[in-house]
C-alpha positions as CSV (number, residue, x, y, z in Angstrom):
1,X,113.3,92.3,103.1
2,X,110.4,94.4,101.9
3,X,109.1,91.0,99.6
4,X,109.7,88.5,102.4
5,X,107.4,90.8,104.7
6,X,104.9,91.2,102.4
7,X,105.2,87.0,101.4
8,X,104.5,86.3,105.6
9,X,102.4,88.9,105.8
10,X,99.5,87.1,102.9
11,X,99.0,84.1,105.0
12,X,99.2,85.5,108.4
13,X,96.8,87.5,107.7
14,X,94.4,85.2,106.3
15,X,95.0,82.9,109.2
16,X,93.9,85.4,110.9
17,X,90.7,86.4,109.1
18,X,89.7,82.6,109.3
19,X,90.2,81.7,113.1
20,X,90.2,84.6,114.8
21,X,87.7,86.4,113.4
22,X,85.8,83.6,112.1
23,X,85.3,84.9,108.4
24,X,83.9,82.6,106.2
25,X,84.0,84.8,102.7
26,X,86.5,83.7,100.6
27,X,86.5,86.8,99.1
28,X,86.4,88.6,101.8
29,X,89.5,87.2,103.5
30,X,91.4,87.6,100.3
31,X,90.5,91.4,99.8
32,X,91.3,91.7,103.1
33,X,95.0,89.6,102.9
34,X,95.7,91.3,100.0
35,X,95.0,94.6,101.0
36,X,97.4,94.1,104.5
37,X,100.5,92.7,102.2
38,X,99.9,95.8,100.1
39,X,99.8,98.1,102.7
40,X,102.9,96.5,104.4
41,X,105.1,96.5,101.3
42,X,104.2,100.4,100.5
43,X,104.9,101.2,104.9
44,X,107.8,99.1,104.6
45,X,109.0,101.3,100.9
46,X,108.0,104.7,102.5
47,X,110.6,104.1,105.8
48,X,113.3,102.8,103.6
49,X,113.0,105.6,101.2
50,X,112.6,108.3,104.6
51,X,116.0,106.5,105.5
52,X,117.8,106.7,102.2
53,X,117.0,111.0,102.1
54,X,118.4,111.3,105.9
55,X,121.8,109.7,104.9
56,X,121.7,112.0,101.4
């Protein structure tokens, strides 16, 4: 689950980056992408983990 989230997450955001906010960097929208999956797979890692020490 955590993987496929962060898989979507890559090109969603970079979709993103390129029509909505119009950035033209390519560089800039992969820093950016990169940084969201990242951030999404350690959010995503943090609540299962909070989950796994309630049921211990």
């Amino acid at each position: 689950m955590q993987e496929l989230l962060t898989a979507i997450t890559y090109p969603v955001v970079w979709l993103i980056c390129s029509y909505i906010l119009k950035i033209e960097s390519g560089l800039t929208k992969l820093l950016v992408s990169l940084t969201a999956a990242i951030l999404v797979y350690v959010l995503v890692g943090i609540k299962l983990s909070g989950r796994e020490d309630k049921k211990n």
